[in-house]
N, C-alpha and C positions, 0 to 999 in steps of 0.2 A: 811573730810577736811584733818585728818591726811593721810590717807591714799594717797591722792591723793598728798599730799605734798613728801609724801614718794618716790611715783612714778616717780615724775619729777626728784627728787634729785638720783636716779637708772638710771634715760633716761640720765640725765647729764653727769653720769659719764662714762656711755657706749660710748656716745658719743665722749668724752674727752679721752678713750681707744682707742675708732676708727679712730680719725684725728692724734695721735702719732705715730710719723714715724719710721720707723723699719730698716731708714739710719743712719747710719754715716760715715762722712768725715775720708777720709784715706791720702788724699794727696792733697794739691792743687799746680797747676801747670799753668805757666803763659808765655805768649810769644807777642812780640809787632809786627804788622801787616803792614807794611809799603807798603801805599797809594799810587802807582802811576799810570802810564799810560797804565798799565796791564787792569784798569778798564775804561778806557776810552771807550770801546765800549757798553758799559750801558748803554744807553742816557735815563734821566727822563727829557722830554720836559715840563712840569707842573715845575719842579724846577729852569730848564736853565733860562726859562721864568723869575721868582721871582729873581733870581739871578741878571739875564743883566744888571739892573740899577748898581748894586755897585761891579760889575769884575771889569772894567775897571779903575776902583781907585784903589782898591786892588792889583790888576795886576802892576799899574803904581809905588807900592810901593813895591811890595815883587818879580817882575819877575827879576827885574835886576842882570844880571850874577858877579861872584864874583871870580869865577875860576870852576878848574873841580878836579874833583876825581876819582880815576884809577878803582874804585871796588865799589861794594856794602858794608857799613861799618855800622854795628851796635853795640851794646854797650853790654860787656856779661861779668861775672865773671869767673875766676879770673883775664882774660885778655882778650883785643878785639883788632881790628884795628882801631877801632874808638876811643875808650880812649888809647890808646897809643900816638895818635894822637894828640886830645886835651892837654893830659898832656905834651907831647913836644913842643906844642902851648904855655903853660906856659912860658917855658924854653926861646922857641925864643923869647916873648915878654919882654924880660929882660934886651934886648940893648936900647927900648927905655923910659927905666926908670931910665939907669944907672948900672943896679943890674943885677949879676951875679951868679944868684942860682945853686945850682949844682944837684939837681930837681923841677920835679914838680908831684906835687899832686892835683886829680880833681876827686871828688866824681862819682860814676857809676851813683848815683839815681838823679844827677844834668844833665845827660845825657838824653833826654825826645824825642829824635828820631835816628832814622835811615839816612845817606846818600844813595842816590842812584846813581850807576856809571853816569858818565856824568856832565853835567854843573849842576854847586852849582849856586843857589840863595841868594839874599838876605833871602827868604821866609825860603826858607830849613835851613840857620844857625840859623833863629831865632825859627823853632820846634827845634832845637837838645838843643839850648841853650836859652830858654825861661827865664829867671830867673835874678832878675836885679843884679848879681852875679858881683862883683868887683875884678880883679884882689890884689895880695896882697903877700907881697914881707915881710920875715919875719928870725927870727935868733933861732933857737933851742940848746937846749944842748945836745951831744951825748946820754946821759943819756935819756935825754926826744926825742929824733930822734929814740931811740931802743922801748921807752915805746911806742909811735907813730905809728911805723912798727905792734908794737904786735896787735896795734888797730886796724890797718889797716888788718891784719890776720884774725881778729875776724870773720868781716863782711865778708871774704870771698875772698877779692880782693877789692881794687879801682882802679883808673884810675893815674899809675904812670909812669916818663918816664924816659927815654932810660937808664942812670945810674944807675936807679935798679935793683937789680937782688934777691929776697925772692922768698923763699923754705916755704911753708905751709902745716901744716899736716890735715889729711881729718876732721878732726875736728876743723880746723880754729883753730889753733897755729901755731906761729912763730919758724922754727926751723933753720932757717938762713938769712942773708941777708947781702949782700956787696951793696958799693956804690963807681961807678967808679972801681969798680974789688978790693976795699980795706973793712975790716973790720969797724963798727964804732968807734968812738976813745969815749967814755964816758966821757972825759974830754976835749975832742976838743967842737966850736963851726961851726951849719952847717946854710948855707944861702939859702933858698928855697922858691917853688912861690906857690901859690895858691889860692883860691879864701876867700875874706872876709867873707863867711857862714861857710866855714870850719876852717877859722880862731881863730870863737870863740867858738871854740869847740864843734859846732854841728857836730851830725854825730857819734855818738860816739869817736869824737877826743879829747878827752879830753886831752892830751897829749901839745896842740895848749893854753890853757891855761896859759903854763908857758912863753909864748912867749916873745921876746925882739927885740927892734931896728925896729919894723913896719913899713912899708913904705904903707899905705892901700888909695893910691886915691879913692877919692867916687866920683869926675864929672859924669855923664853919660856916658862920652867917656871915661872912663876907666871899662864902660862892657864890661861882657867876651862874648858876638854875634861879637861886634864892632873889638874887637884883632882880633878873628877867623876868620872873614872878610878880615881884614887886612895883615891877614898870607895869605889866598887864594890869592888876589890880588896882593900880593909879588910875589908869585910862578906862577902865571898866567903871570907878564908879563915878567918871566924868560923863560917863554915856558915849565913850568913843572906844570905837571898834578898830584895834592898830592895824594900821598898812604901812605901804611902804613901797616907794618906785626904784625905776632904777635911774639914777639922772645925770650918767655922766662923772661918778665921779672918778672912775680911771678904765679910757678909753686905749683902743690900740688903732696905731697910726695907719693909715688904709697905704 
C-alpha cells in the first residue's frame, strides 16, 4: 500500500513537471481592427439568413448619415487625428452652453473605435463613443491645471485640443506645456470642457478633484455620441467634410 502510494505521489509530480511551461511573456502588444467593407465579400449565407429579420430595424436606427470624414481616423498615444478631433469637439460644443473653455480634454480609453473615410453614421459615432459619457464644463487652478497636465503625461497622452502644446519625456513626465502659446499662470484660474467620468477624477485625473464652478448637465442629450453628431451635421451642411491632423500637440522628448 505504501509503496503504491509512493508511486502515484512520484507520477504526480512528473507529471506536474511535465504540463509546466518553459514560456514566458516578454511583451504584449495590442492593435484595434476596424471592420468594414473590405470584408464584405465573405458571404456566410447560414448567418445572412439568422440575421434578415432584425437588419432592417437596426439599419433604420444606426444607417443614418450624420456627415463625412476626409481620412481614416483612429485613436493612438500620444496623439491621433481622431482624439484631436473629439477633444476640439469639446471646445466647439461650448457655444451651446454658454461656456467658453480654452480646452478640452477626452480620455483615449473613452475612444472605442476607429472612423473610416467617407460618410459617418449614426452607427459609427455610437462605436467610437459608446459610453453614456456627459459633457462637463469646469474651473481649475493653475496650480492644479499643471498637476493635471503631469497626469496626463503619466499615461502617455490623452485626447487634448488644439491650444495645447506638452513636451513629454520617454518615460511619461511632463517637461513642458503652454496653452494658447503662454505659460501656465499657478495663480490664474482656467475654464475647460470635458467629460463627467473624467471629471471625477477617474482615469488617473485626480487633479479634477479640486474642481469649481461645474456646469455637468446629465439629460441624455447632453451625451457626448449626441454633441459629436451634432458637430458632423453642423459641418455637413457647410459643405465641409471633417478632418483633422496630428500637429504637435503633445510630443515625446527624442
Amino acid at each position: 500500500m505504501k509503496k503504491s502510494l509512493f508511486f502515484v505521489l512520484v507520477a504526480s509530480q512528473l507529471l506536474l513537471l511535465s504540463c509546466k511551461s518553459q514560456y514566458q511573456v516578454s511583451g504584449i502588444e495590442r492593435t484595434r481592427v476596424l471592420v468594414d467593407n473590405r470584408y464584405d465579400g465573405i458571404a456566410n449565407t447560414e448567418a445572412e439568413t439568422f440575421i434578415a429579420p432584425f437588419k432592417h430595424v437596426v439599419d433604420s436606427m444606426m444607417s443614418p448619415n450624420v456627415g463625412k470624414v476626409a481620412r481614416y481616423m483612429a485613436a493612438q498615444k500620444p496623439e491621433s487625428e481622431l482624439s484631436n478631433l473629439l477633444a476640439d469637439v469639446l471646445v466647439w460644443a461650448g457655444k451651446m452652453y454658454n461656456e467658453k473653455p480654452i480646452f478640452g480634454l477626452y480620455n483615449m480609453g473613452g475612444i472605442r473605435a476607429a472612423l473610416a473615410e467617407g460618410d459617418v453614421t449614426y452607427g459609427d459615432v455610437l462605436d467610437v463613443a459608446p459610453f453614456e459619457n456627459k459633457i462637463c464644463f469646469l474651473t481649475l487652478t493653475g496650480e492644479k491645471l499643471l498637476e493635471l497636465f503631469q497626469q496626463i503625461a503619466s499615461t502617455g497622452g490623452e485626447a487634448v485640443s488644439h491650444a495645447v502644446k506638452m513636451v513629454i519625456t520617454p518615460d511619461h513626465q511632463l517637461k513642458s506645456v503652454l496653452l494658447d502659446g503662454k505659460p501656465i499662470d499657478p495663480k490664474a484660474t482656467y475654464r475647460l470642457a470635458t467629460i463627467d467620468y473624467l471629471a471625477q477624477g477617474n482615469d488617473r485625473m485626480d487633479a479634477f478633484k479640486s474642481k469649481m464652478d461645474v456646469n455637468s448637465p446629465q439629460e441624455e442629450s447632453n451625451n457626448l455620441r449626441y454633441i459629436i453628431m451634432d458637430y458632423f451635421r453642423e459641418q455637413d451642411k457647410k459643405g465641409i467634410v471633417v478632418d483633422a491632423q496630428i500637429e504637435g500637440r503633445i510630443t515625446i522628448e527624442n
